[in-house]
N, C-alpha and C positions, 0 to 999 in steps of 0.2 A: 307618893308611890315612886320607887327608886327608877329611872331610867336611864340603861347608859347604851352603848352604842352597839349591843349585841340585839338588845331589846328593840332600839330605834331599827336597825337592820329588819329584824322581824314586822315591825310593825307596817313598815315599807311594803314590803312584801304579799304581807296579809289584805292591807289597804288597796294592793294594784289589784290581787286575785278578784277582790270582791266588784271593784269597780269594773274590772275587767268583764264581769257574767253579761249585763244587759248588754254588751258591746257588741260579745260571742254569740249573741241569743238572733241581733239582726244580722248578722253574717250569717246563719244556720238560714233564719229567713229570708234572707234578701236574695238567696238561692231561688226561690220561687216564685219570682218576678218577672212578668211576661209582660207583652206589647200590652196597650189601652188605650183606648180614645186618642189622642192626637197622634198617636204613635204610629198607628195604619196610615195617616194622613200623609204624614211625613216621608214614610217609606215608600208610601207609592210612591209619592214625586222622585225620590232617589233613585228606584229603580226604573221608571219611568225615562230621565231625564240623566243619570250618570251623576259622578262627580261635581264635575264642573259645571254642568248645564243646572244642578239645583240649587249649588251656588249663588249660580248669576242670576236664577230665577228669584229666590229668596231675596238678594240682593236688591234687586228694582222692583218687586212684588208687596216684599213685606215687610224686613226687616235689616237690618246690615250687620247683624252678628256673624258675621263669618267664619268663627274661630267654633260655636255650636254648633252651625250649619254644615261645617265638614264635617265635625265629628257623630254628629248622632246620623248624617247621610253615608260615613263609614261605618259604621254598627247597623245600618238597614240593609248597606250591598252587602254585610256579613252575613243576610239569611235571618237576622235575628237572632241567632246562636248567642251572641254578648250579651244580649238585653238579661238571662240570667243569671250570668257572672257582672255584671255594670255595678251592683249593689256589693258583692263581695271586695272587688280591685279597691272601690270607692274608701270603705270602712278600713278594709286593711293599711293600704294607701296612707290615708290619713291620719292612721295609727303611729303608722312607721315616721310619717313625715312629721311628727307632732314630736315624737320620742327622738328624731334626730335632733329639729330646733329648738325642744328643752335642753336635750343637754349642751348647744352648743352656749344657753343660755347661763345654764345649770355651771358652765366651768367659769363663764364670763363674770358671774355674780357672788363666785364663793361659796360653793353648794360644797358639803361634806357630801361623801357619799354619793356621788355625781350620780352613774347612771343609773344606781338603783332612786335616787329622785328625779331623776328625765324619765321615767318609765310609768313613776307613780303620779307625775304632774299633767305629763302627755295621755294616759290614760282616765286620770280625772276632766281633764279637758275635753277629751270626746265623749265621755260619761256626759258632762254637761251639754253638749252638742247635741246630739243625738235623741236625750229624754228631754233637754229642753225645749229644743226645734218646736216651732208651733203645727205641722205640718213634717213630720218626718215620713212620711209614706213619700209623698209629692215630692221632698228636697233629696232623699236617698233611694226609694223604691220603685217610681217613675221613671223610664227613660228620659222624657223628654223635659221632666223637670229637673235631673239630677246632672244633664248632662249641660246646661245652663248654666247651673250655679253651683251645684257640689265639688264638678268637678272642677272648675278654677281655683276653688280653697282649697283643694287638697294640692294641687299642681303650687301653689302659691304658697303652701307649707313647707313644700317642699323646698322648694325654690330659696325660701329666705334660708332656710338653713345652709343651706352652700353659700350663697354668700354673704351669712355670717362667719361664717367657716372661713370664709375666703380673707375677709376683713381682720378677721385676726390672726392672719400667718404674713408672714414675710413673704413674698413674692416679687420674682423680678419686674419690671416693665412690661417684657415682651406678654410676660403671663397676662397681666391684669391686664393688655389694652384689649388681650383674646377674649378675656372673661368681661370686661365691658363690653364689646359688640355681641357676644351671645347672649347676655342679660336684658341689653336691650330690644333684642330681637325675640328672646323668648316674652318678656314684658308685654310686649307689643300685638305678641299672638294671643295672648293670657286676656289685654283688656276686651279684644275681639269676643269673647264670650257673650257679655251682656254689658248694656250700661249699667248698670247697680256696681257688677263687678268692677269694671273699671274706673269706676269713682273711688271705689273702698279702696283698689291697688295704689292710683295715686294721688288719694291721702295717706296710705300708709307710709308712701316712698317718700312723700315731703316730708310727715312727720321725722320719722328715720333719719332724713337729711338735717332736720331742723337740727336733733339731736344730737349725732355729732358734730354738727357746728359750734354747737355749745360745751361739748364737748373736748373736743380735738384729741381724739385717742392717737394714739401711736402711729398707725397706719391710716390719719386723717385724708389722706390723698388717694391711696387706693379704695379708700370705702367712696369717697366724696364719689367719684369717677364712677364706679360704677351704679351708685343709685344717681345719678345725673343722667348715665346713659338709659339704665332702665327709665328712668322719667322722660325720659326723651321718647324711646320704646313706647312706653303705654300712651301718650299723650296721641303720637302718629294712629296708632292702633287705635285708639278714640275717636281722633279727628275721621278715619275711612270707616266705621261703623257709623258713625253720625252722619256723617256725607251720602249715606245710600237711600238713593230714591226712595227706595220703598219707605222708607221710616215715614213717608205723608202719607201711604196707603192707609197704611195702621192706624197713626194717629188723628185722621177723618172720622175713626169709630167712636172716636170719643172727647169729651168737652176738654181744653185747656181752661185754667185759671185764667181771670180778666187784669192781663199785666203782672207786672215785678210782684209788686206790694202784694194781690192777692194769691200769688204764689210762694210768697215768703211769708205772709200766714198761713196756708194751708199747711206749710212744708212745716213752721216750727208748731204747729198742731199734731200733726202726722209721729213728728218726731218724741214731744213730750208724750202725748199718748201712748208710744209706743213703750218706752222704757218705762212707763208706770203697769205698763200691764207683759209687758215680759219679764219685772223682775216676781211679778206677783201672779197670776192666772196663771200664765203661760205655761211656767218654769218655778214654781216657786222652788220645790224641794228639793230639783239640781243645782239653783241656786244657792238655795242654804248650804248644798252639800261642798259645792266651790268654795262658800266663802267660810265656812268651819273647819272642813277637811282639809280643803287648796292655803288656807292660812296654817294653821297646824305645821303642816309639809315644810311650807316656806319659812316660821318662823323657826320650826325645829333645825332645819335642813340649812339655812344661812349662816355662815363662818361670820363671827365677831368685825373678821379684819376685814369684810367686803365694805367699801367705800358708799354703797349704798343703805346699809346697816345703821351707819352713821350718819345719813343723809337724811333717811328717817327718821330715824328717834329725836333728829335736832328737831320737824318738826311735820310729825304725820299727818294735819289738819292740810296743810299746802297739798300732800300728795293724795290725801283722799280728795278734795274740791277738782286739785290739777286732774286725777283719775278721769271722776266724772267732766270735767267742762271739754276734754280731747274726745273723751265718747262720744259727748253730744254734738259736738261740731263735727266729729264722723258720722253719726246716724243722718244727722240733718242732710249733709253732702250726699250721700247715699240712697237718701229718700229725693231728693230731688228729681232726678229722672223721673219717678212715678208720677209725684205730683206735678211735672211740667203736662207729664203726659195724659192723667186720667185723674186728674186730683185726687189721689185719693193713696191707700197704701199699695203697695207693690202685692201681688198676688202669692198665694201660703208659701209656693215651693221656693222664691224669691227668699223669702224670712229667715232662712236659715244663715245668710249673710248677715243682717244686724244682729240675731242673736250671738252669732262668733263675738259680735263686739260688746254686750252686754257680757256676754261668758267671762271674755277677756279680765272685764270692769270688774265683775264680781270675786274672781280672782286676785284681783290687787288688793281690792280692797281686803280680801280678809288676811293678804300676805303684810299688807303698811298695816292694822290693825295687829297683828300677830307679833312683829317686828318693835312697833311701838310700845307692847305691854310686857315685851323680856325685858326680865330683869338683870341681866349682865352681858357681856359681849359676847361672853361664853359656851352661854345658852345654860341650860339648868340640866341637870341631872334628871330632877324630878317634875311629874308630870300629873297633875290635881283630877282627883279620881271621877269628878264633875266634867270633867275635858273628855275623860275614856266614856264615861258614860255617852255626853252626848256625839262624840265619833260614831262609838259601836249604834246606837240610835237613827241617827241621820242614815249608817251606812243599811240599816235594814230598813229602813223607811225609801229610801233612794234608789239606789241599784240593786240590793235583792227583791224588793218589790216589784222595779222593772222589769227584772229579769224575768221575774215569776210571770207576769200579763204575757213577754213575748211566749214564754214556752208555752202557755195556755193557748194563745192565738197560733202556735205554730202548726198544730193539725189543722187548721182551719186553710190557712195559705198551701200548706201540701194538697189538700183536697182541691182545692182551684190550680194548682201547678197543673195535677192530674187531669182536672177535664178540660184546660186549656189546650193541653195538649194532645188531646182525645178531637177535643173541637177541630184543631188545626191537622192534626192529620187525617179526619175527614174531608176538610175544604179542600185540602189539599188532592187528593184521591177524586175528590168533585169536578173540582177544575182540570187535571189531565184525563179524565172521562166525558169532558166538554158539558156539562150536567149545566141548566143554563138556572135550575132552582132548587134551592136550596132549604132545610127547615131544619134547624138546631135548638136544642132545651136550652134554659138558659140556666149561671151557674146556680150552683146551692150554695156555694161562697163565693163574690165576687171581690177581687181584690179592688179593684174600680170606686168602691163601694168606700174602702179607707182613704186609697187616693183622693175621693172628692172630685172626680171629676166624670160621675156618669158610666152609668151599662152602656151597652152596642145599643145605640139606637140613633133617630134623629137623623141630622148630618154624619154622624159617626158610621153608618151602620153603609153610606155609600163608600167612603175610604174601604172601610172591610172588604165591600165588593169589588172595590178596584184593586186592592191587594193581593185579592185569592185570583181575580178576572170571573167570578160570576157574577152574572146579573142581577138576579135576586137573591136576597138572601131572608131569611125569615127567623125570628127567635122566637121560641114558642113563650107564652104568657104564662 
């Protein structure tokens, strides 16, 4: 089948739209995401206690994420007002920051057609985020779990792209020593999120540094500098979330592994289980859809004369092993915290960080796969009607079937937007009428219910109370 670059244009094109619908489907949804379970908890103490004062309280209480801790205690002084735009900033965000560091990838590595392939790779990537997440309600829909760990990858997408951007322009001195103490300073705010996160940040930023060292691109000094400073950055920002009292509070609730040895088996338990069953359960078909589709893109979309072109074909089998052995010593790093903490794996909304890294994998691999089996440098003309088949396949199997589950689910979340809303401007109306009891239905759809983390009830249902300031409150059965 004849293919030349008007058709490649097109197919780009067709390929981003289609990947693009389940993307657009949780934006439309993620509009109707309101407080839940931990989230009243949270916001009492902030409004309670201000700024600072929930800070400090969090800090020697419970935990030393500091960098969560402002921000989701900023989105509770908001009224709450954010919690339903949280999921749109998020996805968009991520979109946009995904389509800046493809292409700055995209120009680095010899992409024909640049940004219409940073457009088509960046929106396959969150295509695979998103449906493959184990836990997407929790890691995007939830405040309190998006606002941990979503949002540092998104800020962290961001992030690399400018200074890759930065890395390869010429820049004076004056510049780059500016843009080294901002990197390190934002680095530093970024690892504050979670520990999970700040393991992932700086492995990334070693890896990165390894790289260029092996490297020595043109502007070896100014890239060196600044992923030194950010490393410096995150490492500090590490050292004061680990350093906060609180982190024994927490860690009392639960069993540590007995020594090194038993947490370096847990941990490389934790770790091979987990990439056996996120390439397969989890994720399978966004998977496959990365590594058929994301290869496709890569191998059609690479210029002959990129030096990595040639790097591969001398000998793909290094870059597929080299692929996976960097994943797994990042998964492994990344799972450590948990397994110091609670032996066991990190909780659902957490997972959306190793899967970024499985995602990542999957993508290599079908792009040194893809790369390894053209046949000239040139790339071909022609495009085996077996290849269109199984695209057009995988793409209706994958994100138009996605797509189709959210818009079926999306009456269901509008209906719970409605009577959360209904709920809360009666509590509301209860408590400046000094009303000291309370009796509400409970929902007909709870979004609670996807999240996984419980109806009002329990411990839950006195936060409520404390948030509204009534004393009782009652769900009818």
């Amino acid at each position: 089948m004849r293919f030349g670059n008007r058709e490649y244009r097109i197919a780009l094109i067709v390929i981003t739209v289609v990947l693009a619908l389940p993307i657009l489907m949780h934006v439309i949804n993620g509009v109707n995401s309101r407080m839940l379970a931990d989230d009243y908890c949270f916001a009492t103490n902030a409004i309670d206690r201000g700024l600072v004062g929930t800070m400090n309280f969090y800090y020697y209480n419970w935990q030393g994420t500091f960098s969560s801790t402002a921000l989701q205690s900023v989105i509770a002084l908001s009224g709450g007002g954010l919690v339903s735009w949280l999921p749109v900033l998020l996805i968009i965000g991520w979109w946009a920051g995904l389509i800046y560091l493809m292409w700055q990838l995209c120009a680095l590595l010899g992409f024909q057609e640049i940004r219409l392939s940073a457009v088509a790779l960046a929106t396959l990537l969150l295509y695979g985020i998103l449906e493959g997440t184990p836990t997407v309600f929790q890691s995007i829909y939830w405040t309190s779990g998006s606002v941990t760990y979503a949002v540092p990858m998104v800020l962290f997408t961001l992030w690399c792209g400018i200074l890759l951007q930065i890395a390869r322009a010429t820049l004076p001195v004056y510049v780059v020593g500016v843009a080294a103490v901002v990197a390190g300073l934002f680095a530093g705010l970024m690892a504050g999120f979670s520990p999970i996160f700040a393991v992932f940040e700086i492995g990334i930023l070693g890896l990165l540094l390894l790289a260029i060292w092996f490297r020595h691109p043109t502007h070896f000094g100014a890239t060196a500098t600044l992923l030194i400073m950010a490393l410096i950055g995150a490492g500090i920002g590490t050292i004061i979330m680990v350093a906060a009292p609180g982190n024994s509070v927490r860690q009392s609730l639960f069993k540590k592994p007995d020594g090194l040895l038993a947490l370096t088996g847990v941990n490389i338990m934790m770790t091979a289980s987990y990439i056996g069953i996120d390439l397969s359960a989890f994720s399978l078909v966004p998977n496959l859809v990365l590594l058929v589709v994301g290869g496709w893109l890569i191998g059609r979309g690479m210029t002959g004369n990129s030096s990595i072109y040639a790097r591969v074909k001398r000998s793909p089998r290094k870059w597929l092993f080299g692929a996976l052995g960097i994943a797994f010593i990042l998964l492994f790093a990344i799972f450590l915290p948990t397994s110091y903490n609670v032996s066991g794996f990190p909780p659902g909304r957490a997972l959306i960080i190793p899967h970024f890294v499985t995602a990542v994998l999957v993508l290599t691999w079908g792009g040194v796969m893809a790369l390894s089996l053209r046949k000239t440098a040139a790339g071909t003309g022609q495009v085996s009607k077996v290849m269109v088949i199984a695209i057009v396949a995988l793409l209706l199997l994958g994100p138009v079937l996605a797509a189709g589950k959210s818009l079926a689910l999306s009456p269901k979340l509008q209906t719970f937007a409605a009577e959360w809303d209904a709920r809360d401007a009666s509590l509301r109306q209860a408590r400046n009428g000094s009303v000291t009891s309370v009796t509400v239905p409970q929902f007909s759809v709870d979004l609670a219910d996807y999240v996984n983390v419980g109806a009002v009830g329990g411990e839950i249902i006195g936060c409520v109370e404390s948030y509204y300031h009534i004393p009782t409150l009652i769900v009818q059965e």
